[in-house]
N, C-alpha and C positions, 0 to 999 in steps of 0.2 A: 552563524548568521541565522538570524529567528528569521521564520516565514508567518507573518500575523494575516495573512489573507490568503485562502486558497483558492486561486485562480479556477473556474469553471468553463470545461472546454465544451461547446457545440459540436453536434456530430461533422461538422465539417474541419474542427479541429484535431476530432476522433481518426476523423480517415484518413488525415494527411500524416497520421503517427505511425499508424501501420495498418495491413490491409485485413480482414477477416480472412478466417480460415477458407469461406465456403467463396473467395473469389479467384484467393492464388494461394497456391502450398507455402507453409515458412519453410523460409532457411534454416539450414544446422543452426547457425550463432543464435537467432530468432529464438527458434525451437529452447535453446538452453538459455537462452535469458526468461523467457519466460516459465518455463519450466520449474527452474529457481524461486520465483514468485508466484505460481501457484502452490510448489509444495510448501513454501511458508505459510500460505493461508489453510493449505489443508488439516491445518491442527484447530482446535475450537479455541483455546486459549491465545492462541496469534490472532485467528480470525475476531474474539472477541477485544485484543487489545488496540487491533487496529482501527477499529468502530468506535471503541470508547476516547484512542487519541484524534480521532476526526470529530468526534461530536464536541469535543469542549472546543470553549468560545475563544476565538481568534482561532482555531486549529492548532493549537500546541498545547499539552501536557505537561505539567513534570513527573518524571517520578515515582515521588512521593504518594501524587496519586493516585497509581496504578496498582498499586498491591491491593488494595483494601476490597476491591469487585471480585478478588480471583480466592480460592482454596489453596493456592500455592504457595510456598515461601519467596522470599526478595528475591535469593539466587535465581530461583527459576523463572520469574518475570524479567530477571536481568539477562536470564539466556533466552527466552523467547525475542525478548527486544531486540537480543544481539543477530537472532537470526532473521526478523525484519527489517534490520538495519542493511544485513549482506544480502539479501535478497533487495535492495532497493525500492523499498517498498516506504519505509522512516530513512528522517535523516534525525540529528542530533544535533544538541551543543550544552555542555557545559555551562553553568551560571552560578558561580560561587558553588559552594557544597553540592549543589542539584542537577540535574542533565533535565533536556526539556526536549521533546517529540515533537516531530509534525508529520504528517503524512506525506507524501513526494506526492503531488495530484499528477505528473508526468506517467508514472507507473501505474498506477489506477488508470489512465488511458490508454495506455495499451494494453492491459487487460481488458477494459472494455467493447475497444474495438476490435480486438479478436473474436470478440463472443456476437459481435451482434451479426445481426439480419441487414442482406440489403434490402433497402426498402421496397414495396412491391412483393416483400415474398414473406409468411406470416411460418410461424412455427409450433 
């Protein structure tokens, strides 16, 4: 299932995902789902492929044209994607010879709203 439009959530959709750190402690499960998707992005090569699959148009990728911004060889774009993928951060799909990327904007939300400020208090 291709996703050609990435849904954009208002902070009031942000909060109803999950709550920031600084209002109530995460749970265990919490803690390790998210966990999982921050150490994904904590590589620069994830971090930059997941930027470069949200910037093209409609929000999906193939591929094909992912190698060409990195120093890496295919294998290792195909293991950084693979660990995007299980961090639920990309989903996929196959299209004749080609796999094609999009960002999950779900997971991006809940990374975001862990990180923010309640409003009223600046940082």
């Amino acid at each position: 299932m291709s996703n050609l439009e990435l849904e954009v959530l208002g902070q009031d959709d942000a909060a109803a995902c999950c709550s920031p750190m600084v209002r109530e402690p995460l749970g265990e499960d919490a803690a390790v789902d998210l966990a999982k998707m921050f150490k994904a992005l904590s590589d620069p090569v994830r971090l930059r492929l997941l930027s470069l699959i949200a910037s093209y148009e409609g929000g999906e990728a193939c591929v094909c044209d992912l190698t060409g911004p990195f120093d890496v060889s295919q294998p290792t774009i195909s293991h950084h994607l693979k660990v995007l993928r299980e961090a639920g951060l990309v989903d996929s799909e196959r299209r004749g010879t080609w796999v094609y990327y999009w960002v999950l904007p779900a997971a991006l939300a809940k990374l975001s709203a862990l990180l923010q400020t309640p409003t009223g208090e600046s940082g």
